[in-house]
Structures are given as structure tokens and as C-alpha cells.
C-alpha positions as CSV (number, residue, x, y, z in Angstrom):
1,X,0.0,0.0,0.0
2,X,1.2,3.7,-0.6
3,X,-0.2,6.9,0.6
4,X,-3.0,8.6,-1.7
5,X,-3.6,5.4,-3.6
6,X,-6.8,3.3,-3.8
7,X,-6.7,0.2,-2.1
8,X,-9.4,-2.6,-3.5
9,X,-10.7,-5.1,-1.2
10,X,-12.2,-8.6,-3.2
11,X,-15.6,-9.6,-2.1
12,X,-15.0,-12.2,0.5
13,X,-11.7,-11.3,0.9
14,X,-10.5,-10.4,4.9
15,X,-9.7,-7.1,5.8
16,X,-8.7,-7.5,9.8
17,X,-8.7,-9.9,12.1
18,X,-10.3,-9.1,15.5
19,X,-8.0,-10.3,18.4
20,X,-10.3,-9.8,21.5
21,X,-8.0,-9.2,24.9
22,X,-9.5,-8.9,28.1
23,X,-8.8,-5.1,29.8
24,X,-5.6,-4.6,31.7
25,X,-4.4,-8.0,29.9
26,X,-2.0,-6.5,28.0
27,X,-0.9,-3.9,30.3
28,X,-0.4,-6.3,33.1
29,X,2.9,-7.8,31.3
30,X,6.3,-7.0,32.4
31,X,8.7,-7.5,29.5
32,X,12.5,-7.4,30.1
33,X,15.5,-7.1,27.5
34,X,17.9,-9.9,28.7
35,X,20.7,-11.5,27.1
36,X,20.3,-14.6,25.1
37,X,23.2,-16.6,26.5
38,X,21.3,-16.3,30.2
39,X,19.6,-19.5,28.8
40,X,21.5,-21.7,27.2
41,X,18.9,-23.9,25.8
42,X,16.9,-21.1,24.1
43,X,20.3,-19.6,22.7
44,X,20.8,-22.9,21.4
45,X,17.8,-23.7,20.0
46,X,17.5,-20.2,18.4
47,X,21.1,-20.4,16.9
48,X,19.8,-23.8,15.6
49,X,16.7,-22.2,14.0
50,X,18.9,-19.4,12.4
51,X,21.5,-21.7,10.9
52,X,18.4,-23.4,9.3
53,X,16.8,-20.6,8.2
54,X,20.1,-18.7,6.7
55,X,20.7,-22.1,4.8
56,X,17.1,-22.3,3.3
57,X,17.2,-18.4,2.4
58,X,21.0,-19.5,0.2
59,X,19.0,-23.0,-1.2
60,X,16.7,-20.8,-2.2
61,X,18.8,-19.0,-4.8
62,X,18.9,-23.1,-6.6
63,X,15.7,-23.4,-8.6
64,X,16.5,-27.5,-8.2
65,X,16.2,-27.5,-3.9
66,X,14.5,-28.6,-1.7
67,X,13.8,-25.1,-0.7
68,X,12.1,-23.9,-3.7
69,X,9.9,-26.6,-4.1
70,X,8.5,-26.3,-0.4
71,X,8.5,-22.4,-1.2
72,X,8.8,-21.5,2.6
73,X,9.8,-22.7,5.5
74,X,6.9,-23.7,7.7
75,X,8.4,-24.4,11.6
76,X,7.0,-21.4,13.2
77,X,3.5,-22.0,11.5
78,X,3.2,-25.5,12.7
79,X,4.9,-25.0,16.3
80,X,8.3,-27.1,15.7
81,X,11.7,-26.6,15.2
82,X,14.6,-27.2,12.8
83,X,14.8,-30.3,14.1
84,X,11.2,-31.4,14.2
85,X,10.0,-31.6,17.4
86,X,6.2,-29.9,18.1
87,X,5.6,-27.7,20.8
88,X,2.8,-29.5,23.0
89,X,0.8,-26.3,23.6
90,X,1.0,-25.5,19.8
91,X,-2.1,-24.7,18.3
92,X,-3.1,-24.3,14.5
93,X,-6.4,-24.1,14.1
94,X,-9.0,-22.7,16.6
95,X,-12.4,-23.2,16.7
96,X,-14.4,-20.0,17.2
97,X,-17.9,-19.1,17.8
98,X,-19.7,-17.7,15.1
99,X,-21.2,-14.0,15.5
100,X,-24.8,-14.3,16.9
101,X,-27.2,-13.4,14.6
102,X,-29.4,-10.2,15.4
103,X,-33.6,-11.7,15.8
């Protein structure tokens, strides 16, 4: 999108997505900049994911790889790492209410 240009919505096609948070939800977090190497297993498994993700970003570059036929890569999407292994609290799909209809 630029600025002073039309932008053209499909019909049926999204245009937001409503993520509903309870008041004070959001506030109520304390985020902190730390340094990576405080835990070694998280610096480890994100060196591991950016290693993986630098290589598939070079394979990409070969129209033959592996990398171009899967066209991206998809760990973060389906809650796993490099290395395969699924987060247990992952979710991918969630099963919403519909909007109540006005009678």
C-alpha cells in the first residue's frame, strides 16, 4: 500500500482480524530485555533455527532444492523446530464461535 492510492478489497476477501483481549491483559505484562546466553537452551535452540533458516534463504537461490519446491519454511507455523519436534501447547487451528445473529 502507498499513501494517496486506492486500495481494493475482493468480495469475501479479509480485511482484519479481531483479536479480543481482556482489559488490563495487556498492560499487566512485564517484558524485560535480557541476554540470550542467560539460557542456554533457548540460545541454542535459536542459533539452531537461524542456521536453518540462513541455509534455506541460500537453497533458495537453486531453482532444483528442496527449498524452492516447499517455497517456505513452515516451523514457526506449525509450532516445531529445525529439528522437528512440536511444541505440546502448539495450536493451529481454533475453533471460534460464530457472530450471533441479530432476531
Amino acid at each position: 500500500m502507498r499513501a494517496n492510492l486506492p486500495v481494493v478489497f475482493e468480495a469475501g476477501e479479509p480485511i482484519c482480524m479481531i483479536v479480543p483481549r481482556r482489559r488490563g491483559e495487556l498492560e499487566a505484562f512485564e517484558p524485560q530485555v535480557r541476554d540470550l546466553d542467560e539460557e542456554p537452551e533457548v540460545a541454542s535452540a535459536y542459533r539452531q533455527w537461524a542456521k536453518s533458516r540462513a541455509k534455506f534463504n541460500r537453497d533458495l537461490k537453486n531453482p532444483e532444492s528442496e527449498a524452492v519446491k516447499r517455497g517456505w519454511q513452515k516451523d514457526y507455523v506449525q509450532g516445531s523446530t529445525p529439528d522437528g519436534i512440536r511444541a505440546k501447547e502448539h495450536q493451529t487451528k481454533l475453533r471460534l464461535k460464530g457472530f450471533a445473529e441479530e432476531s
